[in-house]
C-alpha positions as CSV (number, residue, x, y, z in Angstrom):
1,X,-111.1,56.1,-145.1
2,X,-107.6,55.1,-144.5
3,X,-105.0,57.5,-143.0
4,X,-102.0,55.6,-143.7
5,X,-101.2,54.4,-147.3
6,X,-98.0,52.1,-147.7
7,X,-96.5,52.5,-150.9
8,X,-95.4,49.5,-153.2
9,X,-92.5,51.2,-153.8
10,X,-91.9,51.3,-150.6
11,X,-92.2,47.7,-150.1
12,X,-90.1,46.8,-153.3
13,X,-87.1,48.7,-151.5
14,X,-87.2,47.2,-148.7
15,X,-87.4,43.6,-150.7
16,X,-84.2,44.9,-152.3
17,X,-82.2,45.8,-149.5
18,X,-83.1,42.2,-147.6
19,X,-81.6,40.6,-150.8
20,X,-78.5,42.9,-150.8
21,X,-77.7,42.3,-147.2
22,X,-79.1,38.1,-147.5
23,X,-75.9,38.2,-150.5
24,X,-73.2,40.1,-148.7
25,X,-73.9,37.9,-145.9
26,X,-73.3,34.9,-148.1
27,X,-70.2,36.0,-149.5
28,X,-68.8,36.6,-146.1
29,X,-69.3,33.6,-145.0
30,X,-68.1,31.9,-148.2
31,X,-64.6,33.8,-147.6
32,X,-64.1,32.8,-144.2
33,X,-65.4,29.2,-144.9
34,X,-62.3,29.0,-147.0
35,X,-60.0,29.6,-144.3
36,X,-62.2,26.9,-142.0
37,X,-61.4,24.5,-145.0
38,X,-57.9,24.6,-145.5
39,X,-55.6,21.9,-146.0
40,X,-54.8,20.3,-142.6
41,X,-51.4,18.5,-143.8
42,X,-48.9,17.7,-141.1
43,X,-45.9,20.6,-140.6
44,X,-42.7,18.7,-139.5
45,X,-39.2,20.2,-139.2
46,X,-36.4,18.5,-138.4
47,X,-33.8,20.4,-137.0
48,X,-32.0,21.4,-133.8
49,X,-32.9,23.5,-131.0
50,X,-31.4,26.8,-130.6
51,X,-33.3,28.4,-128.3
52,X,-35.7,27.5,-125.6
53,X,-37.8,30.5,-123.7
54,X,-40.8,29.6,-121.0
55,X,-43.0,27.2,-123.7
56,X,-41.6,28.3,-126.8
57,X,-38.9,26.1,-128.3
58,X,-37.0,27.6,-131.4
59,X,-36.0,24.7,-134.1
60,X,-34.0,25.6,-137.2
61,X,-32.5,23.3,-139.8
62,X,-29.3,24.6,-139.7
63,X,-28.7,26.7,-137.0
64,X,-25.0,27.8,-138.8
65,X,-26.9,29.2,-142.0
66,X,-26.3,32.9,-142.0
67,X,-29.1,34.5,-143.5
68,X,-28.4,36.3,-146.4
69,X,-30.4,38.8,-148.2
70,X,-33.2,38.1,-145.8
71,X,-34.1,34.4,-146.1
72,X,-32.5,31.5,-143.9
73,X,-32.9,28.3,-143.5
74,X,-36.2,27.0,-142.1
75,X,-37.3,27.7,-138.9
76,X,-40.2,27.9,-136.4
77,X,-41.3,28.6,-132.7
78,X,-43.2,25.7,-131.5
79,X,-45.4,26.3,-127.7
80,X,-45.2,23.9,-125.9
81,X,-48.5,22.9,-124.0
82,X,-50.0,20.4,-121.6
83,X,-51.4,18.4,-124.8
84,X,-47.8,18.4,-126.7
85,X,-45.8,14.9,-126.6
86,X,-42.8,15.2,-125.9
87,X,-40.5,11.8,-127.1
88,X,-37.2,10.8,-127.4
89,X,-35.9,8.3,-130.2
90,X,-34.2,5.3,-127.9
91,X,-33.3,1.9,-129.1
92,X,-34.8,2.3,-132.3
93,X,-38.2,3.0,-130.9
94,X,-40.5,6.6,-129.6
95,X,-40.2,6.7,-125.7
96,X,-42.1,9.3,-123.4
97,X,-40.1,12.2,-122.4
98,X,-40.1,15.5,-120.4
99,X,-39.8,19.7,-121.4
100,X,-37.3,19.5,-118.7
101,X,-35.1,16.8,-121.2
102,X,-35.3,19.3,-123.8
103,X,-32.1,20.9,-124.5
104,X,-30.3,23.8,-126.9
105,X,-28.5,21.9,-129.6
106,X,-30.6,18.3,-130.0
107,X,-31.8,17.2,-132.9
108,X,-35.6,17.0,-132.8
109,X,-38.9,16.5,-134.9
110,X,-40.9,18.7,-134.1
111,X,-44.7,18.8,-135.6
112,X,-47.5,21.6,-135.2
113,X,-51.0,21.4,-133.6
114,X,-53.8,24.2,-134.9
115,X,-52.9,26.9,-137.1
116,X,-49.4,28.1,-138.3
117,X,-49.1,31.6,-138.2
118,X,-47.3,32.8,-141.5
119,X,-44.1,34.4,-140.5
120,X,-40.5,34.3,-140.4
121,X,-39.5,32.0,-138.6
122,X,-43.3,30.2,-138.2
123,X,-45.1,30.1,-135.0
124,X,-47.3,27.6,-133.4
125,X,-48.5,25.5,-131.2
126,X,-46.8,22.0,-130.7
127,X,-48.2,18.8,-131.4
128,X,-44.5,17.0,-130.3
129,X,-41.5,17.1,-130.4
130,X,-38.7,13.9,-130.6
131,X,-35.8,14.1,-129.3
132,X,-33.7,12.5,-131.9
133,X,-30.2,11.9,-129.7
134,X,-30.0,8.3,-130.5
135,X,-31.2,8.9,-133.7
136,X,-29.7,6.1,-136.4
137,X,-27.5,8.0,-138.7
138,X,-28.9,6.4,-142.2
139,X,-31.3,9.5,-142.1
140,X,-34.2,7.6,-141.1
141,X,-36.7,9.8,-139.3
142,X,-39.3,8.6,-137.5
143,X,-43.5,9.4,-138.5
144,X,-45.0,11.6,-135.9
145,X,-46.9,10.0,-133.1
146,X,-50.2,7.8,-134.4
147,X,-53.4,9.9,-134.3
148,X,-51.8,12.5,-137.1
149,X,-52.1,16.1,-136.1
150,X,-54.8,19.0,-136.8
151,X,-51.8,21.6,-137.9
152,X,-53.2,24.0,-140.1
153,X,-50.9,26.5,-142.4
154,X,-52.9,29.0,-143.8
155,X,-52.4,30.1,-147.7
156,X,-52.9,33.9,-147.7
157,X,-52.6,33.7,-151.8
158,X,-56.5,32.4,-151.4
């Protein structure tokens, strides 16, 4: 004689819940897979410094653009860190370059590393940043450094 009976019932809700928890689990991870595979195009602006605080260096387009009902012109804080190249434009060709050369009012490339926090104005880390002083004036602008970047702007619209 047995004591203890299991059910099949029993057993059939249990079955269910595994498959209801096995399926959320999947859709999690199918939403934050599509974050891990966004588009990793290279974020350039070129623009001048107008502000430069610890790491951070502040690059707008046009510094002169008053904003008006809330939008400017285009802007972002890129960190500076020890894997960030910082260049300067010199006889026509990319030369190494120090933070200390960086100053409020050049004209600079600047290029993301990582993800680009959505904001106003964008922050990031840098990949590097040309100083464009000698910079022809024919508006040609030179590619970022060979190797590309892993910049990452998130779309929150997904």
């Amino acid at each position: 004689m047995r004591l203890f009976v299991r059910p099949r019932r029993r057993k059939k809700v249990a079955v269910k819940e595994k498959l209801i928890l096995l399926m959320s689990a999947l859709a999690m991870l199918l939403v934050t897979a599509s974050v891990a595979l966004a588009q990793t195009e290279s974020v350039s602006y070129v623009g001048f410094i107008s502000n430069i605080s610890g790491a951070e260096v502040l690059v707008e387009e046009d510094p002169q653009d008053p904003v008006v009902g809330g939008v400017g012109s285009n802007k972002g804080y890129f960190t500076v860190t020890g894997e960030t190249e910082i260049l300067r434009w010199q006889d026509g060709a990319v030369v190494p370059a120090t933070f200390e050369d960086l100053e409020v009012g050049q004209l600079v490339v600047a290029t993301y590393a990582g993800p680009i926090l959505e904001s106003y104005p964008s922050q990031g880390g840098a990949s590097s940043i040309v100083i464009m002083a000698d910079a022809p004036t024919d508006d040609v602008v030179p590619e970022p450094p060979a190797g590309g970047t892993d910049a990452v702007q998130y779309d929150s619209t997904l």
